[in-house]
PAGUKE-320297 format. One record per residue: residue number from 1; residue in three letters; x negated, y, z negated of N, C-alpha, C, O in turn. Coordinates in pm, 1 decimal, padded with zeros to 6 digits. Atoms other than C-alpha are relative to their C-alpha. Layout:
<rs>
+------+-------+----------+----------+----------+----------+----------+----------+----------+----------+----------+----------+----------+----------+
| gugu | semar |     n.c1 |     n.c2 |     n.c3 |    ca.c1 |    ca.c2 |    ca.c3 |     c.c1 |     c.c2 |     c.c3 |     o.c1 |     o.c2 |     o.c3 |
+------+-------+----------+----------+----------+----------+----------+----------+----------+----------+----------+----------+----------+----------+
|  NUM |   ALA |        X |        Y |        Z |        X |        Y |        Z |        X |        Y |        Z |        X |        Y |        Z |
...
+------+-------+----------+----------+----------+----------+----------+----------+----------+----------+----------+----------+----------+----------+
</rs>
This chain:
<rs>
+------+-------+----------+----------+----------+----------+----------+----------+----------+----------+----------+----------+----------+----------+
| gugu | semar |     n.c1 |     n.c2 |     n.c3 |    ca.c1 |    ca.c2 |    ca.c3 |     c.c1 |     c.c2 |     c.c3 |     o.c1 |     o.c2 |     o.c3 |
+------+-------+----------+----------+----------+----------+----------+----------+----------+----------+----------+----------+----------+----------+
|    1 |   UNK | -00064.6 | -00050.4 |  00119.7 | -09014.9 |  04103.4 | -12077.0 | -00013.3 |  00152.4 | -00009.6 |  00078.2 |  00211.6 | -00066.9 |
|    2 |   UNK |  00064.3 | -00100.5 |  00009.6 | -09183.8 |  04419.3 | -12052.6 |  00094.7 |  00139.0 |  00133.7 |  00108.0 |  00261.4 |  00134.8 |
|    3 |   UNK | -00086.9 | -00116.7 | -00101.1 | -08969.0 |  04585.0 | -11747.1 |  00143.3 | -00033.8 | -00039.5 |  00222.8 |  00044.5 |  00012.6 |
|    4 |   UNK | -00128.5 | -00033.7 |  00092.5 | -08631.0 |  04476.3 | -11968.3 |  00013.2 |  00055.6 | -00090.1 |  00117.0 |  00055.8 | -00156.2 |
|    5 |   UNK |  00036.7 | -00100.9 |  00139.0 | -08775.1 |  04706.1 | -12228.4 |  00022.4 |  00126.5 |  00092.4 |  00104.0 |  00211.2 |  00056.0 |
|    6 |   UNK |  00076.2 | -00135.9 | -00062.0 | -08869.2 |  04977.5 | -12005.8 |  00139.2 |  00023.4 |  00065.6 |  00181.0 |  00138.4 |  00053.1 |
|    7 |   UNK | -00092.6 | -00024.4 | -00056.1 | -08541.1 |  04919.9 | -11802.6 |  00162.5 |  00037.8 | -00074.6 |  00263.9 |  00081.7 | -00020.3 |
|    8 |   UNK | -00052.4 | -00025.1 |  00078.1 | -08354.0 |  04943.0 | -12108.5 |  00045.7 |  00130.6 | -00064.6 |  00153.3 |  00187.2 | -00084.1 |
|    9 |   UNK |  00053.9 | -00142.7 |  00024.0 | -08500.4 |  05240.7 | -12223.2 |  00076.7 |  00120.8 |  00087.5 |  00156.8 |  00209.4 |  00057.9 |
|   10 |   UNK | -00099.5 | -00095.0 | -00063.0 | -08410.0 |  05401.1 | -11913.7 |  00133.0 |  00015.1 |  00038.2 |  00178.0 |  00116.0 |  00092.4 |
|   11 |   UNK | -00188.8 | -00014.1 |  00019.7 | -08012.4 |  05309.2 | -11929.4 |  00016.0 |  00076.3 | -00057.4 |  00080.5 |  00176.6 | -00026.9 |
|   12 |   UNK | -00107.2 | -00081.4 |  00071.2 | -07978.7 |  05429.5 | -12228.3 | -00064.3 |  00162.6 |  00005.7 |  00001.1 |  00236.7 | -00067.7 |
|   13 |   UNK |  00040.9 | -00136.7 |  00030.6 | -08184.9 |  05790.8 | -12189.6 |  00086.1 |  00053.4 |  00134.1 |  00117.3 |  00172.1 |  00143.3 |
|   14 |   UNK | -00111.8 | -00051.5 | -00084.6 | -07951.1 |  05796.3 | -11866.6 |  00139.6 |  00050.5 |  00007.8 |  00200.3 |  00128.8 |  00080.9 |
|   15 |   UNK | -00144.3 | -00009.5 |  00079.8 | -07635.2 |  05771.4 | -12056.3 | -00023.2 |  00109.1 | -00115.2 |  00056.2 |  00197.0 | -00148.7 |
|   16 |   UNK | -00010.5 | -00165.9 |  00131.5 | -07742.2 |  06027.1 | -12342.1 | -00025.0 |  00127.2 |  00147.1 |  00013.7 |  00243.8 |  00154.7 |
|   17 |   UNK | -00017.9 | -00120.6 | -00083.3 | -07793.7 |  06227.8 | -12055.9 |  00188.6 |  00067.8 |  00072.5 |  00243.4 |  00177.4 |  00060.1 |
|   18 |   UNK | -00111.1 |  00023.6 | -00039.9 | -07457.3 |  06165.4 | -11884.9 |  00067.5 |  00076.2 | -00095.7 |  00103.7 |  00188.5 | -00060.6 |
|   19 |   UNK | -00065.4 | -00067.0 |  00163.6 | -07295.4 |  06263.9 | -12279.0 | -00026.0 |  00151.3 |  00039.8 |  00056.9 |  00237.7 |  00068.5 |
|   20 |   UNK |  00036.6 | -00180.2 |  00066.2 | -07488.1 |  06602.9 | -12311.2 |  00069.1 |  00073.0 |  00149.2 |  00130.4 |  00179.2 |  00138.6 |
|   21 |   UNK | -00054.3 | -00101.9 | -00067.2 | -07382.9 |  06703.7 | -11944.5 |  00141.0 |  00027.8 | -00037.8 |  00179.7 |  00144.2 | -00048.1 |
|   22 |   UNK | -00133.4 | -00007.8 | -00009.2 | -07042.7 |  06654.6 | -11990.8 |  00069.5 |  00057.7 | -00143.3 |  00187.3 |  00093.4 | -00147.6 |
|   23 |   UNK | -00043.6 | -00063.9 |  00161.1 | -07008.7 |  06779.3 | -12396.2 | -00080.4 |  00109.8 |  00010.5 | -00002.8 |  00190.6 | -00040.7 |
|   24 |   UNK |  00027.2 | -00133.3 | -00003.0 | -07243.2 |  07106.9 | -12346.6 |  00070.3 |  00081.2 |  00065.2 |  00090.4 |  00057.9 |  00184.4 |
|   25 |   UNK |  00012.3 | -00100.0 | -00038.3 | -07124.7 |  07415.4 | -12311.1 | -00058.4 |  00049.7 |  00133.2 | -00180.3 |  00062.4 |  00144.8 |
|   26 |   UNK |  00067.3 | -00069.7 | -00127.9 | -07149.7 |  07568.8 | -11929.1 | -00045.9 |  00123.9 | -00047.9 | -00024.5 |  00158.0 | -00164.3 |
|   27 |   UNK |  00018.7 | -00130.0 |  00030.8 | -07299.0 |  07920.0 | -11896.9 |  00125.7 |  00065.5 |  00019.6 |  00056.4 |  00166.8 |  00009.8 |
|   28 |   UNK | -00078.8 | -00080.3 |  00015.8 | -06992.5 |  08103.1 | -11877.3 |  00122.7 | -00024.1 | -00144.3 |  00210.1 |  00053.3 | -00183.5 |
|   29 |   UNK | -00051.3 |  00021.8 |  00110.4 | -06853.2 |  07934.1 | -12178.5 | -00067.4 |  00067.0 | -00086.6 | -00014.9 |  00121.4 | -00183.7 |
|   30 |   UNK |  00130.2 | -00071.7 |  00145.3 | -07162.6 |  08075.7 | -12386.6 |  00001.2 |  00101.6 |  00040.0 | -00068.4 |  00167.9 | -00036.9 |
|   31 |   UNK |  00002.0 | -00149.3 | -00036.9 | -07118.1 |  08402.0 | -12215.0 |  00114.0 |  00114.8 | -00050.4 |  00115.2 |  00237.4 | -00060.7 |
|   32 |   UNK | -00107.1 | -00049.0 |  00037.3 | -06787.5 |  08438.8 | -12332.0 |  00024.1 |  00016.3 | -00157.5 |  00090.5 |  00090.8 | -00229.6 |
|   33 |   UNK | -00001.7 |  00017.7 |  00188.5 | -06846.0 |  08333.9 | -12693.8 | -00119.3 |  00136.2 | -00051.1 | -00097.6 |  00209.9 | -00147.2 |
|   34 |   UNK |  00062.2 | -00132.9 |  00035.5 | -07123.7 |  08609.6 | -12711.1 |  00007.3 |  00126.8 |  00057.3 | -00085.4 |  00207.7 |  00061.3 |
|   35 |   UNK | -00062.1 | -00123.3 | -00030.7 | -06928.9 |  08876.8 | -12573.8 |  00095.7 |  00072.4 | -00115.9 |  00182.6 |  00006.5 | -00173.0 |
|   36 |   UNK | -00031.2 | -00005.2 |  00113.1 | -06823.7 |  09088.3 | -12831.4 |  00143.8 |  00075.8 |  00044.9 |  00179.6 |  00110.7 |  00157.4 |
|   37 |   UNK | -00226.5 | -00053.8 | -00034.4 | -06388.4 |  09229.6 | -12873.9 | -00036.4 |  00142.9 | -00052.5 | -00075.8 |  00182.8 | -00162.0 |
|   38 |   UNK | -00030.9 | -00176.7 |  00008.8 | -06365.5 |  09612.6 | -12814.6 |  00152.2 |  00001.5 | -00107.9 |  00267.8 | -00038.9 | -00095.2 |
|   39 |   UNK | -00122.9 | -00062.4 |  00114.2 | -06153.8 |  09733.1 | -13122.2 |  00058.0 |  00121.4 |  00061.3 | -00010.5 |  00200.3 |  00126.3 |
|   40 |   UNK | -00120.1 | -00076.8 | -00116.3 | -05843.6 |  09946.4 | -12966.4 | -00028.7 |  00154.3 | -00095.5 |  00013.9 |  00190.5 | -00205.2 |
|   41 |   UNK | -00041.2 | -00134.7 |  00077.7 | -05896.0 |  10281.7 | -13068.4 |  00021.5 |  00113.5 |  00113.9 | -00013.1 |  00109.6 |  00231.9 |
|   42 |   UNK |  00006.1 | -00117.4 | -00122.1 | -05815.3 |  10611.4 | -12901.1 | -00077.1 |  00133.1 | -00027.8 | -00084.8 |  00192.3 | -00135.4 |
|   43 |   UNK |  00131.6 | -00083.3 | -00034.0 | -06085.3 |  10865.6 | -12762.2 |  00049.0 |  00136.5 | -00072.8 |  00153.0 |  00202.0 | -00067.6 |
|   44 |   UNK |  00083.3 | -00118.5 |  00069.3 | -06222.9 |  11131.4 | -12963.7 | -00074.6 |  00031.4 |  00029.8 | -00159.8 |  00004.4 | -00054.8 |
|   45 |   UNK |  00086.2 | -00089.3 | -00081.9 | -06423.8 |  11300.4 | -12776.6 | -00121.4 |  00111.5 | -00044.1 | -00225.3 |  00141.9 |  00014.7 |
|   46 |   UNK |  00094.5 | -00126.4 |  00055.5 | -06578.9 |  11588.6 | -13011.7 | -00069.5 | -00130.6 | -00086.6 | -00191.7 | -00125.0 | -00100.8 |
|   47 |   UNK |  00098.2 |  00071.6 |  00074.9 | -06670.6 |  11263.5 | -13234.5 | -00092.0 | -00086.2 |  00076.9 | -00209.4 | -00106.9 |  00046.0 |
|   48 |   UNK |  00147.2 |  00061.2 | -00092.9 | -06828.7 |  11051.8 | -12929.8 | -00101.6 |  00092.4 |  00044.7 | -00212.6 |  00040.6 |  00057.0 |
|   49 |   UNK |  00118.3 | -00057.2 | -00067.6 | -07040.1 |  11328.8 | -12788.9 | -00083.5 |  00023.1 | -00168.6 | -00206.3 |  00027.5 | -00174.9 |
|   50 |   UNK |  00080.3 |  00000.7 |  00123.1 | -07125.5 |  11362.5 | -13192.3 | -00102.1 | -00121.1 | -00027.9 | -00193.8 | -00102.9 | -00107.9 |
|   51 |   UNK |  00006.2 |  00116.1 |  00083.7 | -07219.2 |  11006.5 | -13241.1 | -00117.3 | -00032.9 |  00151.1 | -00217.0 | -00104.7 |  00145.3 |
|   52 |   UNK |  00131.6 |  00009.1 | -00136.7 | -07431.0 |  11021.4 | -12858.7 | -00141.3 |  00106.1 | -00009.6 | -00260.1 |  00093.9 |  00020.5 |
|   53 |   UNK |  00110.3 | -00074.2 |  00035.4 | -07603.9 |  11302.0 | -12958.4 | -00108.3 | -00018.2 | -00117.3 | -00221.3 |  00030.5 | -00122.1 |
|   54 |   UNK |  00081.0 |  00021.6 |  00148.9 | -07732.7 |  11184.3 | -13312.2 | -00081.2 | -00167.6 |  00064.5 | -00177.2 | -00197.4 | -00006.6 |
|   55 |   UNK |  00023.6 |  00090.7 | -00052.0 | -07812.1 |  10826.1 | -13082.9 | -00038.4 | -00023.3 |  00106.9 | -00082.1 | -00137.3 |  00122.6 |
|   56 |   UNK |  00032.1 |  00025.1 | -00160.6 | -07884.3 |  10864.6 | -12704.4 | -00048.8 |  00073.4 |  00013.2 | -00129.4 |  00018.9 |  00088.5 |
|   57 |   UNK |  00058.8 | -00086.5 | -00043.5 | -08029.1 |  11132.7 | -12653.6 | -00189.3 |  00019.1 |  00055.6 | -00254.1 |  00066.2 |  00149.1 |
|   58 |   UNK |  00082.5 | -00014.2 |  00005.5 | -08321.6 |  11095.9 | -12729.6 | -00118.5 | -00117.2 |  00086.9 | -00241.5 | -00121.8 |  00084.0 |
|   59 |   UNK |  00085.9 |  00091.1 | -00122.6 | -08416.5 |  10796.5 | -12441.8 |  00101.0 |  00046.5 |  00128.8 |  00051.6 |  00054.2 |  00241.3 |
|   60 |   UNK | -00023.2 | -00031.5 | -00066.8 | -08119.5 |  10911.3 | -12272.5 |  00033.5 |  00144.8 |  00113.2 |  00100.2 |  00150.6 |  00216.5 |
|   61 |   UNK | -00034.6 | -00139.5 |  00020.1 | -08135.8 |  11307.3 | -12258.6 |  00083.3 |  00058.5 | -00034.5 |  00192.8 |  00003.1 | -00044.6 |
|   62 |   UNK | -00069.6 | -00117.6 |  00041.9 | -07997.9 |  11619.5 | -12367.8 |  00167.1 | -00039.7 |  00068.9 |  00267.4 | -00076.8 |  00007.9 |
|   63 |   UNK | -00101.0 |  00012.0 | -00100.7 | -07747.3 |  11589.7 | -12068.7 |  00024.9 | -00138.7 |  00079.7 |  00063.5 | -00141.0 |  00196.6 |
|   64 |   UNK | -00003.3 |  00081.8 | -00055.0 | -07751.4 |  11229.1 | -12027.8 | -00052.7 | -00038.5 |  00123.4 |  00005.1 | -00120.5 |  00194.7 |
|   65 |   UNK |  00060.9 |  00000.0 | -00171.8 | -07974.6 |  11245.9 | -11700.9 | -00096.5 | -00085.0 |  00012.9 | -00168.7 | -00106.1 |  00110.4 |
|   66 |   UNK |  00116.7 |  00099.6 |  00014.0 | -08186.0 |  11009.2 | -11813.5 | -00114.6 |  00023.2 | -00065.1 | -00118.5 |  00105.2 | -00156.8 |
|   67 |   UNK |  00123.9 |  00001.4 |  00080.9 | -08534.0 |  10960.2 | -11919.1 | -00068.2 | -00103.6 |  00008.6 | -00093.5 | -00165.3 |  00112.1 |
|   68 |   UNK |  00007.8 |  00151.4 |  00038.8 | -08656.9 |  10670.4 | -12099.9 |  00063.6 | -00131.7 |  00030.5 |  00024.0 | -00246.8 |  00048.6 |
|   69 |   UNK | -00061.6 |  00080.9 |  00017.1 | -08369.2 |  10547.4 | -12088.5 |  00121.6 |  00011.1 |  00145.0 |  00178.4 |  00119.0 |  00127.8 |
|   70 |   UNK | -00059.4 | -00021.8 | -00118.3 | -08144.4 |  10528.9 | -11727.2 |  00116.6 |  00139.8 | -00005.7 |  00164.3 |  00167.3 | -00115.8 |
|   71 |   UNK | -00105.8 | -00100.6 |  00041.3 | -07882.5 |  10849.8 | -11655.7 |  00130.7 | -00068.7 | -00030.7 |  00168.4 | -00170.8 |  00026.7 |
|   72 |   UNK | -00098.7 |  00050.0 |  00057.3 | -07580.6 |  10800.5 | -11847.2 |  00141.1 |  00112.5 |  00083.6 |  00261.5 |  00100.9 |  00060.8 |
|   73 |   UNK | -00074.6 | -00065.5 | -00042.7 | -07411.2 |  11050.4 | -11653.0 |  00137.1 |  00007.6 |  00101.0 |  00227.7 |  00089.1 |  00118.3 |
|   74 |   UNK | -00119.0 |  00079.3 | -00075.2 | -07196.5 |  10832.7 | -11414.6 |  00012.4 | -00115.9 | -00070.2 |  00094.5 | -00187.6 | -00013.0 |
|   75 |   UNK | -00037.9 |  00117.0 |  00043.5 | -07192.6 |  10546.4 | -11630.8 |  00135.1 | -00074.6 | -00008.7 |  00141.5 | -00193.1 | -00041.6 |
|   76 |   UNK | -00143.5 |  00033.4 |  00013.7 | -06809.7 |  10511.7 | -11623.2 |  00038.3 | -00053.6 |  00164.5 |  00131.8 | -00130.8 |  00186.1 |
|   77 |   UNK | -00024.6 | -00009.0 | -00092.5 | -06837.9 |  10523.7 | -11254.9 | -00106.9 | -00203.6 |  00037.1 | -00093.7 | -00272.5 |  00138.3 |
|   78 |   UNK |  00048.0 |  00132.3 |  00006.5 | -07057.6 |  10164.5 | -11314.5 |  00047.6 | -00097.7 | -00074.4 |  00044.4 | -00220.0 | -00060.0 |
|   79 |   UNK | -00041.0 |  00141.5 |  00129.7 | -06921.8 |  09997.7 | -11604.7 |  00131.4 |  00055.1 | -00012.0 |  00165.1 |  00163.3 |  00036.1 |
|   80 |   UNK | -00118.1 | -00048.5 |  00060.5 | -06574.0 |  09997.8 | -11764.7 | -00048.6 | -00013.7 | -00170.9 | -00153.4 | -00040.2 | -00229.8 |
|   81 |   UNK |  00043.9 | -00064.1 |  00203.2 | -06551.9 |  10076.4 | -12170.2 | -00048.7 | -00122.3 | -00029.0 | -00139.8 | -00130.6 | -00111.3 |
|   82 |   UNK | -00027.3 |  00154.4 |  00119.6 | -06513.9 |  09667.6 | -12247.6 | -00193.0 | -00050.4 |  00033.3 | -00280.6 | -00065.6 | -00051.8 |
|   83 |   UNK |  00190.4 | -00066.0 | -00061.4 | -06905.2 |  09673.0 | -12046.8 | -00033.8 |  00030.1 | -00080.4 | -00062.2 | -00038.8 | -00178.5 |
|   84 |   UNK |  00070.5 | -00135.5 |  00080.8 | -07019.9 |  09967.4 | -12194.0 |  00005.0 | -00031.0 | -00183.0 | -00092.9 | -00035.1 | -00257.5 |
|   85 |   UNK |  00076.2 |  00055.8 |  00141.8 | -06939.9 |  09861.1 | -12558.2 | -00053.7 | -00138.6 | -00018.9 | -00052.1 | -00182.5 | -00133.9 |
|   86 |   UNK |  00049.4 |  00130.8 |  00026.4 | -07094.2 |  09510.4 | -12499.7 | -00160.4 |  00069.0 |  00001.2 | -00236.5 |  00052.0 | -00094.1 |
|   87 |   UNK |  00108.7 | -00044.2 |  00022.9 | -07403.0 |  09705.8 | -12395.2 | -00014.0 |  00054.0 | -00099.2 | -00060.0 | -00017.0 | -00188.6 |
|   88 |   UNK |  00039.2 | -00035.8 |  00137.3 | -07432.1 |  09912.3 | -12660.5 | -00008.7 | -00070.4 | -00163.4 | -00099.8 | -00049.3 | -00243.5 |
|   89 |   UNK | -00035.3 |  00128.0 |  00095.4 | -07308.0 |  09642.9 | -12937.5 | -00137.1 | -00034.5 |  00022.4 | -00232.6 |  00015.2 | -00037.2 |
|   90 |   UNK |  00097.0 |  00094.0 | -00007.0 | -07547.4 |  09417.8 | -12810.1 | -00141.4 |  00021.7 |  00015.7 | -00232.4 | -00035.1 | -00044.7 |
|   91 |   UNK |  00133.2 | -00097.6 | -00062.2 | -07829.4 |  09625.6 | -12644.6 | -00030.3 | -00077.7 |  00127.5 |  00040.3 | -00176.0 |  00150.2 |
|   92 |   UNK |  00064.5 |  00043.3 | -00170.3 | -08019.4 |  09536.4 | -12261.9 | -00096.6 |  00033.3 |  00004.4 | -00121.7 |  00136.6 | -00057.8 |
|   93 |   UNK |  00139.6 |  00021.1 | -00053.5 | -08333.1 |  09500.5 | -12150.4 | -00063.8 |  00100.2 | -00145.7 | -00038.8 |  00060.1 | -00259.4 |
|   94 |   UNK |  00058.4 | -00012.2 |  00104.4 | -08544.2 |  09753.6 | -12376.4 |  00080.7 |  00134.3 | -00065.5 |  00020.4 |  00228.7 | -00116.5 |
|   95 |   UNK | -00105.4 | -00044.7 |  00062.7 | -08229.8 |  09924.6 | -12495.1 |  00058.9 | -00047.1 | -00151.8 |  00104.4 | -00160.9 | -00140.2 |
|   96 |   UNK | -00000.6 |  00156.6 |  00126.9 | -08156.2 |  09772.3 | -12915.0 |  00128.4 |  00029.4 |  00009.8 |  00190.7 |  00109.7 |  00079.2 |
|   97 |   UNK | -00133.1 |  00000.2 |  00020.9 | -07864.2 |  09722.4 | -13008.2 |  00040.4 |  00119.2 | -00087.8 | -00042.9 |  00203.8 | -00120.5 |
|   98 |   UNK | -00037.5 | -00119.5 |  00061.5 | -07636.7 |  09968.1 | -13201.8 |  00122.1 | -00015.5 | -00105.7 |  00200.3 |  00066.8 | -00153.2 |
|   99 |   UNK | -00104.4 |  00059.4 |  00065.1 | -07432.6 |  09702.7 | -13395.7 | -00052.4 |  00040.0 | -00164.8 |  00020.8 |  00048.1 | -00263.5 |
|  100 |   UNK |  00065.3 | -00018.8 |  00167.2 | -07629.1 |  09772.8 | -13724.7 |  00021.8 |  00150.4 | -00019.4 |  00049.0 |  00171.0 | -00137.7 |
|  101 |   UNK |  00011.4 | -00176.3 | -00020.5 | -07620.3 |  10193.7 | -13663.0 |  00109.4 |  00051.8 | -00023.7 |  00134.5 |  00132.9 | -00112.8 |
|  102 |   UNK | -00167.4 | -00040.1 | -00000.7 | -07242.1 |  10222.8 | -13573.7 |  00122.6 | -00090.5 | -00032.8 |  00098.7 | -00207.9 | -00004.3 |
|  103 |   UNK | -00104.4 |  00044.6 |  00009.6 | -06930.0 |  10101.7 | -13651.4 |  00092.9 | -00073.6 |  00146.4 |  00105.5 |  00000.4 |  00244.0 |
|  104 |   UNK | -00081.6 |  00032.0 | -00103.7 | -06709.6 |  09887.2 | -13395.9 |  00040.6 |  00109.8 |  00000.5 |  00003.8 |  00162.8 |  00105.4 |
|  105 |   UNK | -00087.6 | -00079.9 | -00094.7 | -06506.7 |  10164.2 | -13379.0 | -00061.6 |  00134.0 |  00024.2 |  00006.0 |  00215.8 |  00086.6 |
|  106 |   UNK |  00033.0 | -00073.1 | -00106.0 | -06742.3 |  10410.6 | -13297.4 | -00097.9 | -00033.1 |  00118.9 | -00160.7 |  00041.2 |  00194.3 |
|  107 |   UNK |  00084.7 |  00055.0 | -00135.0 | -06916.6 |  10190.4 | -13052.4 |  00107.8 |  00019.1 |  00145.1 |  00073.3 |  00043.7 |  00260.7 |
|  108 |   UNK | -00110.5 | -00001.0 | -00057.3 | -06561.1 |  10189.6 | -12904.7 |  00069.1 |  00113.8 |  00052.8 |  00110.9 |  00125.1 |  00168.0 |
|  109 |   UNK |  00011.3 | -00152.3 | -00054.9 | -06492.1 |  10559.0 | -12912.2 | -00118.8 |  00035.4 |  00091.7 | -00075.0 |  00108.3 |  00180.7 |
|  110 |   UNK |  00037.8 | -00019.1 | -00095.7 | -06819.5 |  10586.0 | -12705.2 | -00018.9 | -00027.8 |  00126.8 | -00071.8 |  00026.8 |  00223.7 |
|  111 |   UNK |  00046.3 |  00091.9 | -00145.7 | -06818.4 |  10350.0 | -12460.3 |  00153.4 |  00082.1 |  00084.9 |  00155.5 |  00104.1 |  00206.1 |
|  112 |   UNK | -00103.7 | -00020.6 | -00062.3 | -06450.5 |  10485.6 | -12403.8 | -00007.4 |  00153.0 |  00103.9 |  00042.9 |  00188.2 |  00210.6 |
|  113 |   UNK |  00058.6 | -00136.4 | -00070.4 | -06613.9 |  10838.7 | -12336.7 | -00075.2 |  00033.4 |  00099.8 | -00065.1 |  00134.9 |  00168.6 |
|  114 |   UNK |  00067.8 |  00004.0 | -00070.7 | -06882.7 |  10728.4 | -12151.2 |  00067.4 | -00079.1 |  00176.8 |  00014.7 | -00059.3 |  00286.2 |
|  115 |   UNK | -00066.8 |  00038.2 | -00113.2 | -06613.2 |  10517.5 | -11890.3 |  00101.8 |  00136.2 |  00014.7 |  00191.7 |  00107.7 |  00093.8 |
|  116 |   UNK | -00009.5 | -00110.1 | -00077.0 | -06492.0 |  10865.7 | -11836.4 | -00072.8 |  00096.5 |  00096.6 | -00027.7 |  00177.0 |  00178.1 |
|  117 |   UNK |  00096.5 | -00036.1 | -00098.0 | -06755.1 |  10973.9 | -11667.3 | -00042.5 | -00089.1 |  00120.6 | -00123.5 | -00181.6 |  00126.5 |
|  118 |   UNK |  00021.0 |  00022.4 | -00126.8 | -06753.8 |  10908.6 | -11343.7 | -00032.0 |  00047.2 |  00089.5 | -00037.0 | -00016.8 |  00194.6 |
+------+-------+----------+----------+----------+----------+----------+----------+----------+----------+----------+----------+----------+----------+
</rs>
């Protein structure tokens, strides 16, 4: 009686398994849902180096060359803008985020400044 319990048991924790693979979310589904939408704006330039200087500077240097924080000085030449404002939006490794600080659209004006630099 005792291994139609046990064998029971393990059908059905085989079949809730079976369910969750096939109804969860893969990783690139959840990668996509927490990727955040670059708002379309066009580059301003005297206001992104305004809005880097009052914000980066100070892990990423004066002249973007780094520091604390990696050189930002080819960054365009690594990332594209839609990148670049997910990092910043979101933040990386011990980088915070910058969604509480700035506005989508000047997260958007910088990232657009910073994929000029190449």
């Amino acid at each position: 009686m005792q291994k139609w319990i046990m064998s029971g048991l393990f059908f059905a924790a085989c079949a809730f398994a079976v369910v969750l693979l096939f109804t969860l979310p893969g990783k690139e589904e959840v990668a996509e849902e927490n990727k955040p939408t670059m708002p379309q704006v066009t580059l301003d330039a005297a206001s992104a180096e305004a809005a880097v200087k009052a914000n980066c500077i100070s892990c990423h240097g004066d002249q973007l060359q780094g520091g604390m924080g990696p050189s930002l000085q080819q960054a365009g030449g690594e990332h594209d803008a839609e990148e670049l404002y997910s990092i910043v939006t979101k933040g990386r490794g011990q980088m915070p985020s910058f969604k509480d600080k700035l506005a989508p659209e000047e997260i958007a004006n910088v990232a657009l400044w910073l994929a000029e630099k190449k």
